[in-house]
N, C-alpha and C positions, 0 to 999 in steps of 0.2 A: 743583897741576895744575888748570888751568880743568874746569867743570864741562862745555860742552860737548865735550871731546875726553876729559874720563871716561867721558861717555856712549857716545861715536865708540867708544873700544876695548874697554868692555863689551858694547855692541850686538854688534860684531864681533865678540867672543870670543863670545856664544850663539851666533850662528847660522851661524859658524864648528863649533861641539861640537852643533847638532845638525842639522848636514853629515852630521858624523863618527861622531856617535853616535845620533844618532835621540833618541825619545824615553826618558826612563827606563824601566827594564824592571819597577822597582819601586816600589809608592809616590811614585806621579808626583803631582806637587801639585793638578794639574788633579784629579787625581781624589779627592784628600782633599777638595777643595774641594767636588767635586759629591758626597759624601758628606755632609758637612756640612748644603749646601743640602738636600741631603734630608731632615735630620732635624728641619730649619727646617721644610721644606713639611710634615713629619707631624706637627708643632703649631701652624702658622698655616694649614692648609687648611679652605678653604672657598669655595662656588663665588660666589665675590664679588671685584669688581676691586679692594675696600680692599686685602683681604686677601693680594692678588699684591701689590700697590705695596708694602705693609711687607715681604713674602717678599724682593722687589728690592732694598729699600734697609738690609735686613739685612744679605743675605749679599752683595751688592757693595758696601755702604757698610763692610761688618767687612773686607771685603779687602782695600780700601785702605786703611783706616786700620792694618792690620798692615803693608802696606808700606811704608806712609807711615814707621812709627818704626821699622820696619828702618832705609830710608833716614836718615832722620834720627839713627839710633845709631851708624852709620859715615860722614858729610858730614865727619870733619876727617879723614880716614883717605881719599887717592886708591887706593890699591891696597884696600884692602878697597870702597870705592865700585865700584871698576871689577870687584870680584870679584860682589859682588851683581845690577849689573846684568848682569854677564855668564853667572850664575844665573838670572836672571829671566827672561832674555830667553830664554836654552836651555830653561826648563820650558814659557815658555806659545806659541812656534812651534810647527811641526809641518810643515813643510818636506817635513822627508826622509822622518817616516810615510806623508806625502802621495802623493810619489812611491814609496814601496815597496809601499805596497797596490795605487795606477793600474800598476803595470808588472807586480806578481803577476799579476792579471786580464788584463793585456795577455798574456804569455804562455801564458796557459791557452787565449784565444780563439786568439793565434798557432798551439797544438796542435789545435786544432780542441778542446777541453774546453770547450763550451761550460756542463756540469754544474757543472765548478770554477772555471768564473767565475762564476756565478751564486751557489755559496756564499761566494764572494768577496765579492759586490759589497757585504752587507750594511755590512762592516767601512768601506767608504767614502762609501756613503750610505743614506736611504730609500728609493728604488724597491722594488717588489716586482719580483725578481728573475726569478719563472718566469714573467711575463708580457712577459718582454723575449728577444728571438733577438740571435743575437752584435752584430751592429748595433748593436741597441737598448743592449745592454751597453757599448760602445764609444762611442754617443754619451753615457750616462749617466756612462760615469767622465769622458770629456772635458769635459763639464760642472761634472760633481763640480771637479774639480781647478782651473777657472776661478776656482769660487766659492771655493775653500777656498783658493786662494793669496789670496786677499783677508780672508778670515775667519782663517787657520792661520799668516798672516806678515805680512800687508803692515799691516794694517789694529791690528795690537798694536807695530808699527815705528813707525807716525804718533804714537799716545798714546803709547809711550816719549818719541818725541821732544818731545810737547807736554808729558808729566809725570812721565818720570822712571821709577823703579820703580814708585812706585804707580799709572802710568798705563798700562804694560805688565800690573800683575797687574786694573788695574780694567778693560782692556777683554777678558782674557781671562775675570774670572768671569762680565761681563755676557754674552758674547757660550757660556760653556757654561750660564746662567740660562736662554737661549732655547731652547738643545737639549733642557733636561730638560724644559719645561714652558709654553715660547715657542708648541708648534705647537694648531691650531685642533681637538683634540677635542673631547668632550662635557666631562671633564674641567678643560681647562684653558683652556675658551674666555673663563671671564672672568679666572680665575684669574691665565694667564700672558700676559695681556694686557700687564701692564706691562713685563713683561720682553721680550718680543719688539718693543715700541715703544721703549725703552731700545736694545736692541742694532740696532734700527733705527739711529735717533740715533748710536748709537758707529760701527757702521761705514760712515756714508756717508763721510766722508774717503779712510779706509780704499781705498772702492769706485772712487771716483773716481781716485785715482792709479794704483791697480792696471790701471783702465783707459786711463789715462795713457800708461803703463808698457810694455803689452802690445801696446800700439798701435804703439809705439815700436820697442818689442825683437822682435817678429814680422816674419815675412819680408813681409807688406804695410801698410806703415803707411798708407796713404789705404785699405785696404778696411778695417781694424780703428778708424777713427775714422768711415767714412761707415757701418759695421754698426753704430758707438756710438750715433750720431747722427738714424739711421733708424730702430732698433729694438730699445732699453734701455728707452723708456718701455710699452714694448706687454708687457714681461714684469712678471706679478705683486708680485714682490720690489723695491722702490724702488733697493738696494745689488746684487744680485744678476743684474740687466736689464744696466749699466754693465759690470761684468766678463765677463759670458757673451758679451755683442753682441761686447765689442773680440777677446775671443777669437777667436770665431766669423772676424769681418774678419779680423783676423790670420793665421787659421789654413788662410782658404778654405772652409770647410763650414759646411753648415748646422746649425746647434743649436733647441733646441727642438721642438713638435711635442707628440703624444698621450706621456702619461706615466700613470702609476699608482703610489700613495703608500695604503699602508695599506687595498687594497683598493678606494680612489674613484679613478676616471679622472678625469685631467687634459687639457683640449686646449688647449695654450699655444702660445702663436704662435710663426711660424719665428722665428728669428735669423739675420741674413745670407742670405735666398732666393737671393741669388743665389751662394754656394757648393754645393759640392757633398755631398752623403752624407759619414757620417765611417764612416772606416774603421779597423779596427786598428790599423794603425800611426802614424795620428793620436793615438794614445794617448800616446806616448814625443815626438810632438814637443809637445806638449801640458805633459809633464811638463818639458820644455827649456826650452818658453816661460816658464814657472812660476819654473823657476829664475833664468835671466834677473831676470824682473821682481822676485821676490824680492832678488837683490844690487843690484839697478838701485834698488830702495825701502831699501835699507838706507843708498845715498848721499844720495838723498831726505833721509829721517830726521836724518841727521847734517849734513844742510845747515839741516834747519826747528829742528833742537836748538841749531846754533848762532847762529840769528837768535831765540829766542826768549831764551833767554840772554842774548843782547846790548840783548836790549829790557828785561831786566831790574834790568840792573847798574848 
């Protein structure tokens, strides 16, 4: 069996099983992994950028290279191939968590619980919760779920397709390197410098299709490419501007605005001014759009796996 259409029906079998099944309930690999990475950071810490860069190319250089000779211990074997990536690809998405935490929260705010969404929201992102009224909640998960179909799918579909297993497990450990240690505390300001410039790097591709995608698959594609194109670069995040803006156009509302993270106010600029307020049930179409773009990036993928493929034979 050719190697691009192993890929084509492994791809599709993960994120096909985690439609269906979400993520594992147990000893999900992501989390061995950021286990691991911890016990790296508890003997190479130190508040020094060396000392992040060897932290980075430890535990993202050890992760690929275990998938690497996975892969490589099954390349004469198509059905055990297509079983691994189809492994691979179901551990490190996150699709369907995605959408079952945005739509928990959605209904809680639907009940007017505005309490039980607030202890909701943590599970989906950083804001600090009790300084946000249902709005504010609703524009946070809409947000949340822009960025995370780019970080949680689209953007580990691109590195499958350019490497395979090891390029689905290498963007998924860089890109949980940045969650544990990627953000600007006191902590890990020099520390996990390299890893939040790393998962920079990994997912602009990622960023850029998604916003592609979103622009495409929402109900206005010229408002989600003139919000890309007006106001991606005005947001902090290089990867993150790109997906929120198309959403934003896409979706009609405004994003962005005063936020709080860890107790420091943030005043980041509109996305899409010329939308409207999001409202609750911008929540559910948000998580539609998501999906969309998510199967819309997995044809992507299997398009870019089989012309790199071909450039290689």
């Amino acid at each position: 069996m050719r190697a691009d259409r192993v890929h084509a029906y492994g791809a599709a079998a993960g994120l096909l099983g985690d439609l269906l099944l979400g993520d594992p309930r147990r000893g999900h690999p992501v989390a061995v992994f950021g286990r691991a990475a911890g016990a790296v950071e508890r003997v190479l810490w130190r508040d020094d950028r060396g000392r992040g860069v060897l932290h980075a190319a430890v535990c993202a250089g050890g992760a690929v290279a275990l998938a690497a000779v996975a892969a490589r211990a099954v390349r004469r074997s198509p059905a055990a191939s297509v079983a691994l990536t189809g492994a691979a690809t179901w551990a490190v998405v996150g699709g369907t968590s995605l959408a079952r935490e945005a739509r928990v929260i959605g209904r809680a705010l639907e009940a007017g619980d505005v309490e039980a969404a607030r202890a909701r929201l943590p599970h989906l992102c950083g804001r600090d919760p009790q300084a946000l009224d249902a709005d504010g909640i609703a524009r946070a998960v809409v947000e949340s779920v822009a960025e995370n179909t780019s970080d949680a799918v689209v953007g580990a579909l691109v590195w499958g397709a350019v490497g395979g297993v090891p390029g689905l497990v290498g963007f998924r450990a860089v890109n949980t390197l940045d969650a544990m240690v990627g953000h600007k505390s006191p902590r890990y300001r020099r520390y996990g410098w390299a890893s939040a410039r790393l998962d920079d790097l990994a997912g602009w591709p990622g960023a850029r299709l998604t916003a592609v995608l979103a622009s495409l698959a929402g109900g206005d594609p010229r408002g989600g490419v003139r919000a890309w194109r007006a106001d991606a670069a005005k947001h902090p995040s290089p990867n993150a501007g790109p997906v929120e803006a198309s959403f934003a156009g896409s979706l009609g509302v405004r994003l962005g605005g005063t936020l709080s993270y860890g107790g420091r106010i943030e005043h980041r600029p509109v996305l899409n001014g010329e939308g409207r307020a999001v409202e609750v049930g911008d929540i559910e179409r948000a998580v539609r759009l998501s999906r969309r773009v998510s199967w819309l990036a997995l044809g992507a993928s299997v398009a870019v796996r089989r012309v790199v493929k071909g450039r290689r034979s």
